[in-house]
One Martini backbone bead per residue (centre of mass of N, CA, C, O) as a GRO file, in nm:
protein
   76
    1UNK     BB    1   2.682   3.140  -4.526
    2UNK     BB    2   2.596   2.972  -4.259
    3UNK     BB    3   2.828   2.836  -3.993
    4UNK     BB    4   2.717   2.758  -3.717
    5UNK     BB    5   2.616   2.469  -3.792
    6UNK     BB    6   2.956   2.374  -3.797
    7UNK     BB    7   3.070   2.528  -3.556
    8UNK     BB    8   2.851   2.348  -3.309
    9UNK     BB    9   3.003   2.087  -3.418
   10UNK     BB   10   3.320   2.125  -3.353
   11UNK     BB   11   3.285   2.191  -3.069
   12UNK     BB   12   3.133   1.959  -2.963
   13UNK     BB   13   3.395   1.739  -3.079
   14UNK     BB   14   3.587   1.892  -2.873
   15UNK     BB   15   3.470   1.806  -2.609
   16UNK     BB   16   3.444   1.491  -2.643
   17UNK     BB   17   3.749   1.455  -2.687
   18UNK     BB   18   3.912   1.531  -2.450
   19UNK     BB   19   3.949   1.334  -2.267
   20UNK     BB   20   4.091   1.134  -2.476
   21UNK     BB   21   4.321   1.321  -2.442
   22UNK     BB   22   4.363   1.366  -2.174
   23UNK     BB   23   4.481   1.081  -2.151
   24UNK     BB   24   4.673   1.031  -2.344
   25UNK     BB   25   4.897   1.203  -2.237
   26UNK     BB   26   4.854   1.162  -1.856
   27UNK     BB   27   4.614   1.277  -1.744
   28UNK     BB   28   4.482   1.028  -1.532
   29UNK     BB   29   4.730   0.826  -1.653
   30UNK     BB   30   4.893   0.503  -1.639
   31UNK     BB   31   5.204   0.292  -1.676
   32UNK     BB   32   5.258  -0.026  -1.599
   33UNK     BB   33   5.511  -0.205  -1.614
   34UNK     BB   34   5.344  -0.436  -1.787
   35UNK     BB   35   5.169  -0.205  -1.973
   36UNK     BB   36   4.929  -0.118  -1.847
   37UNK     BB   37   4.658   0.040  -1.772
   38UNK     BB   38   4.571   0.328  -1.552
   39UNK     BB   39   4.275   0.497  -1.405
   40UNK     BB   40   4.196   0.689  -1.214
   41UNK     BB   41   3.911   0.747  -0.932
   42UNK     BB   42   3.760   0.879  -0.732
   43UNK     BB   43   3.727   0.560  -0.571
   44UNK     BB   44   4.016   0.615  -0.511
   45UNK     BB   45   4.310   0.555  -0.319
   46UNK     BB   46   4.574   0.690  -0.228
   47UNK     BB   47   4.901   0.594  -0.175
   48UNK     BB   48   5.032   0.907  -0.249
   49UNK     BB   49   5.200   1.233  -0.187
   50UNK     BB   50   5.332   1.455  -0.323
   51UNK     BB   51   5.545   1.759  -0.359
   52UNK     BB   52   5.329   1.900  -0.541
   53UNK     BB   53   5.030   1.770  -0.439
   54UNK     BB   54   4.972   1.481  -0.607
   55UNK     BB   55   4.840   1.230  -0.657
   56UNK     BB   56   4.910   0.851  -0.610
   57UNK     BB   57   4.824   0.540  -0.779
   58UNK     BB   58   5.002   0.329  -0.728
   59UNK     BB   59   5.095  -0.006  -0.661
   60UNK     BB   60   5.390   0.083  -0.657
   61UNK     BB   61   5.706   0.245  -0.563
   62UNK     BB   62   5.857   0.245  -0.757
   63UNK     BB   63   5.830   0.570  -0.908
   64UNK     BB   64   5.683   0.752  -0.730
   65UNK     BB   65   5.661   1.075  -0.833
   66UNK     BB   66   5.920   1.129  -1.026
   67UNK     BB   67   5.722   1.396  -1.189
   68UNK     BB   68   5.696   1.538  -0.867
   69UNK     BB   69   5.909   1.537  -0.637
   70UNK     BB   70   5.833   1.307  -0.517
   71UNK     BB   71   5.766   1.172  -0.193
   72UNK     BB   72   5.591   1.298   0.101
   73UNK     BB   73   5.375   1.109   0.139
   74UNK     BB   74   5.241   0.786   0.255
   75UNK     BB   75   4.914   0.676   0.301
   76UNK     BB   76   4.957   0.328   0.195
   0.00000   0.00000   0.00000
């Protein structure tokens, strides 16, 4: 039995899964204290950059970048 095309289509769904797999970790997106989600996007501006190096749009100062070492500078 030839497995490739059986193979070739789970690889293409594990490929399409990826991304709404990494929102749902928390890769890329966040939930604000109302319980909304909000997923940043490149044409979002960051409102501070953590001291991991990693930026943050949160809406809120409360609890930005938390899980990143803190504020290093703010942004806007």
């Amino acid at each position: 039995m030839n497995l490739a095309p059986v193979l070739t289509v789970l690889v293409v769904a594990a490929t399409l899964a990826l991304p709404a797999a990494t929102e749902a970790r928390g890769h890329g997106a966040h939930r604000h204290r109302d319980g909304s989600h909000a997923v940043a996007t490149r044409t979002d501006i960051p409102t501070a950059r953590c001291r991991d190096g990693s930026d943050s749009y949160s809406r809120h100062r409360r609890g930005t970048c938390s899980h990143h070492g803190g504020v290093a500078v703010w942004l806007r």
